[in-house]
C-alpha positions in Angstrom: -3.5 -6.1 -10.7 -1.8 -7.2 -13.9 2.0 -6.7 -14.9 3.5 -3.2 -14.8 5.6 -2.2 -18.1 8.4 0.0 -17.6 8.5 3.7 -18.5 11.9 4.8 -20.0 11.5 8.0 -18.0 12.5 6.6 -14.5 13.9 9.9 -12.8 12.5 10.9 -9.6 10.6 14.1 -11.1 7.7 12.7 -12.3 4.1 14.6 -12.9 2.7 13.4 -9.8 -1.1 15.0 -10.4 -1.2 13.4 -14.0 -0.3 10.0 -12.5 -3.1 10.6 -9.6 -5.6 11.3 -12.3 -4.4 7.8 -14.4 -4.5 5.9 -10.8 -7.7 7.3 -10.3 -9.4 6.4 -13.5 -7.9 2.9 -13.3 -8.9 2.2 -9.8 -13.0 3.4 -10.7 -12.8 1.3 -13.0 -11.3 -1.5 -10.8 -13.5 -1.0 -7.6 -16.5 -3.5 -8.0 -13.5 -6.0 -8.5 -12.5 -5.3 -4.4 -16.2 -5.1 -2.9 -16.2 -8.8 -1.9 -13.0 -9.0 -0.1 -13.4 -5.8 1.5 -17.0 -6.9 2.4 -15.7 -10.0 4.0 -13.0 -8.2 6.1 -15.3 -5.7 7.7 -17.5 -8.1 8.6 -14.8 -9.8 10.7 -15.1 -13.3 8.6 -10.9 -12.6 7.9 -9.3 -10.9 11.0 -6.3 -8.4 10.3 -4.1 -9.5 8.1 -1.8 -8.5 5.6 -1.1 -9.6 1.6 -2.0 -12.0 -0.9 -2.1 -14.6 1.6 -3.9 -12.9 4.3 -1.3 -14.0 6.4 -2.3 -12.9 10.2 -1.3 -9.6 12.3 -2.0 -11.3 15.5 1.1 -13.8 14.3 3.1 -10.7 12.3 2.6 -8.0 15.4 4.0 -5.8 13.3 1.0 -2.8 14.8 1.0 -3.9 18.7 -1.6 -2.4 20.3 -3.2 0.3 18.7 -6.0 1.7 21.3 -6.0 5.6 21.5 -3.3 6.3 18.4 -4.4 8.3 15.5 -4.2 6.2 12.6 -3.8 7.3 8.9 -4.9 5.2 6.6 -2.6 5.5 3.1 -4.9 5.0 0.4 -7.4 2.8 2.2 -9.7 1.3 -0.3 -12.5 -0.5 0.5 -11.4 0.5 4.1 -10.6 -2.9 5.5 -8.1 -1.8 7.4 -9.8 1.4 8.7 -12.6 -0.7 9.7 -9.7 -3.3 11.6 -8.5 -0.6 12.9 -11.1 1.3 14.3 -12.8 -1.8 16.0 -9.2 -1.9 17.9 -9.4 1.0 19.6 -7.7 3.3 17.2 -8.9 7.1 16.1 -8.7 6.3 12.3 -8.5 8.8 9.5 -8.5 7.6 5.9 -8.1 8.4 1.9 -8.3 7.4 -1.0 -7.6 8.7 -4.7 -10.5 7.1 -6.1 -14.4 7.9 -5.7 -15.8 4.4 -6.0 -13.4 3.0 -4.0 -14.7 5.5 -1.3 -18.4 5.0 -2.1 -17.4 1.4 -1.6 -16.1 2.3 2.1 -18.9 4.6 2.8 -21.7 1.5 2.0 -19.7 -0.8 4.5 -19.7 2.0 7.4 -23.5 2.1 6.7 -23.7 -1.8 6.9 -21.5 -2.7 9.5 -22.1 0.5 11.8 -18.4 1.7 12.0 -17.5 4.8 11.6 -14.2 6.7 10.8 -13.8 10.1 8.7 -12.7 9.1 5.2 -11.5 12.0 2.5 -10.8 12.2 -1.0 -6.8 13.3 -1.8 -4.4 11.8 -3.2 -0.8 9.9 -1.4 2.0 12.6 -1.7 -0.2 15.7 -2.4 -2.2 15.6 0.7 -3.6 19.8 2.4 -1.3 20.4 4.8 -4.9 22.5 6.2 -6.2 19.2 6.4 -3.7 16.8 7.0 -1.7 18.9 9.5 2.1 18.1 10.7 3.1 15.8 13.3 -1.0 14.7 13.6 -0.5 10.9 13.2 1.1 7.9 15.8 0.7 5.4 12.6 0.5 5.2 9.0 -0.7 2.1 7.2 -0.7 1.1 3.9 -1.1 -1.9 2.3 -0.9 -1.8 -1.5 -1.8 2.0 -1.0 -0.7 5.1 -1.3 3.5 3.9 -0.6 3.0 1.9 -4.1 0.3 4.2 -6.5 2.1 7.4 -5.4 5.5 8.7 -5.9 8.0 7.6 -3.1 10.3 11.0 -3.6 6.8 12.5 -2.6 5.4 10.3 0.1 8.1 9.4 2.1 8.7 13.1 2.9 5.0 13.7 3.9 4.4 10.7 6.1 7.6 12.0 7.8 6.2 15.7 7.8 2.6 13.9 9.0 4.1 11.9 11.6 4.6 12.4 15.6 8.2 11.6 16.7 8.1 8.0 17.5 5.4 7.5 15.4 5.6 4.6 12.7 5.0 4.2 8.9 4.0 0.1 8.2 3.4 -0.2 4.4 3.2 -3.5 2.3 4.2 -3.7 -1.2 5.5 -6.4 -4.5 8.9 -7.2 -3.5 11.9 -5.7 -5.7 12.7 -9.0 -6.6 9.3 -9.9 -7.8 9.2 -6.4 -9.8 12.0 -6.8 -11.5 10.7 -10.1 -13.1 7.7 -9.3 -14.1 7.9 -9.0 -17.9 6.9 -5.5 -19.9 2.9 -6.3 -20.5 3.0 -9.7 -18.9 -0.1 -11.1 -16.7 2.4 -12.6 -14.6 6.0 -12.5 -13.1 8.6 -15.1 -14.6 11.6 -16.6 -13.3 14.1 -14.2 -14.9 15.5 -10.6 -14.5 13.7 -8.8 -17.1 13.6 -4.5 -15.3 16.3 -2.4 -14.7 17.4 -3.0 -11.0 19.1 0.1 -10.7 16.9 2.3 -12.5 13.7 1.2 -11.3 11.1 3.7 -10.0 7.8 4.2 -12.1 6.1 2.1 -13.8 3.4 1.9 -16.3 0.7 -0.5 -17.0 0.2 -0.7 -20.7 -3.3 -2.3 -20.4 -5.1 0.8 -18.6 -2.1 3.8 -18.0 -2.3 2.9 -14.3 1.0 3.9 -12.7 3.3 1.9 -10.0 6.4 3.1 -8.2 9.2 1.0 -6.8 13.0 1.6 -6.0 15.2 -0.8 -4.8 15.9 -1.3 -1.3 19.0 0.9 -0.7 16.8 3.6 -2.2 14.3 3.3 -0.2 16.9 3.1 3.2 18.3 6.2 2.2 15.2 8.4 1.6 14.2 7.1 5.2 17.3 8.3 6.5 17.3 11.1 4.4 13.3 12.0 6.1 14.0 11.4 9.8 12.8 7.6 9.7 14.5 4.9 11.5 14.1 0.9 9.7 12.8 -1.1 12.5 12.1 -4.3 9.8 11.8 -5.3 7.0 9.8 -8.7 6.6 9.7 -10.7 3.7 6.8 -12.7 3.5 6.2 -16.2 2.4 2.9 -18.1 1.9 1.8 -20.1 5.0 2.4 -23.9 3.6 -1.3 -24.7 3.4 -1.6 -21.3 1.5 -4.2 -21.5 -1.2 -3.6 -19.6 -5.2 -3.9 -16.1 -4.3 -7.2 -14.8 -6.6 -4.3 -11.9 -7.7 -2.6 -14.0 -10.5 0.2 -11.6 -11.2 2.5 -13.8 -8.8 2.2 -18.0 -8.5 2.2 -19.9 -5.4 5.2 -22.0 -6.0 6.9 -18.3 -7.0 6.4 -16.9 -3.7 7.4 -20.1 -2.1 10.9 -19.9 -3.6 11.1 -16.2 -3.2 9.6 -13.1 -1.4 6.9 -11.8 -3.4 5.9 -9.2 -0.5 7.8 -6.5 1.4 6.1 -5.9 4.4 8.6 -2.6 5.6 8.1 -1.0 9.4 10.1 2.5 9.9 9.7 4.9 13.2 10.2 8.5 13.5 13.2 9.9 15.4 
């Protein structure tokens, strides 16, 4: 990842399939970057765990147990979490909007023996044929489809896709740290640089990648607005024998001082 810049046109209509075809071109490109990690996470070397710090589910429980639910998987990636997931007990189903992110998840089922349908669609314009109402217990997504895909989009079809009581746990940048994170900058500062108030999409000037945020009373009210009850919101901070995350947008002693990472649990009525 590398610093978003901010895109003048911040209303909620945004061209949703344009941005899935920029996402998609970026993340190609950025797949061989993720094989490692992901390789070491199926193989069960790291054990769930969530953000730049990897900081454990077993401590977190922000899942519980998971046996018998059907599981979405938000934009899965190298499938990490599918794979997690999967060896848990769960009846995973996952997509992604990028092809070599997928062929990357397809070579690990190969290797590792676990299997799980995976699909290529895109967060917020999933086939209702496919990806039928009220289908899911749990959606997941870390860094996935709840931050590459428009929120005024995906918040209304996770609530469409999930079962009453069924949760939506997604991880994503904190406000905070997006608002200082300078236009083209490699790395978040100290100061208020973005629009709080009008923040929502968000460019990356270095390869037209495309980010969404809004700030947290925004993203209460579309919940409430789509059915879905805030059970937390957990701001996480680096264990304190935390090493340098290898993602460099955000600095150890940053994230120390303040939440670099919203991890965000909702339940539907």
């Amino acid at each position: 990842m590398s610093g978003p810049g901010r895109d003048p046109a911040t209303t909620p209509a945004s061209d949703s399939a344009a941005d899935a075809v920029a996402n998609r071109e970026a993340w190609n490109a950025k797949a061989p970057d993720y094989a490692e990690a992901g390789r070491r996470a199926w193989s069960g070397e790291r054990p769930p765990s969530w953000g730049l710090w990897h900081q454990p589910e077993s401590e977190l429980n922000v899942l519980g147990d998971v046996r018998g639910l059907d599981v979405l998987d938000y934009g899965c990636g190298t499938g990490y979490w599918s794979a997690w997931l999967t060896r848990a007990g769960a009846r995973v189903t996952a997509f992604d909007n990028a092809p070599e992110q997928l062929a990357t998840c397809r070579r690990f089922q190969d290797e590792f023996g676990i299997a799980f349908p995976i699909q290529l669609a895109s967060a917020g314009q999933l086939d209702p044929e496919r990806f039928r109402d009220a289908s899911f217990d749990l959606i997941l997504s870390e860094y996935g489809g709840l931050t590459w895909a428009d929120p005024y989009a995906t918040l209304p079809e996770c609530a469409r896709l999930l079962r009453p009581g069924g949760r939506l746990a997604f991880l994503k940048i904190s406000t905070l740290l997006e608002v200082c994170w300078p236009l083209g900058s490699a790395v978040a500062g100290d100061e208020l640089v973005l629009d709080w108030f009008g923040l929502h999409r968000l460019v990356e000037p270095a390869d037209s990648s495309v980010a969404f945020d809004l700030p947290p009373g925004e993203w209460i009210r579309l919940f409430r607005e789509h059915g879905l009850v805030v059970e937390s919101l957990r701001e996480l901070r680096p264990p304190a024998d935390a090493a340098p995350s290898r993602h460099a947008f955000v600095m150890l002693d940053w994230a120390r001082q303040w939440p670099a990472e919203e991890l965000w649990t909702v339940r539907k009525a």
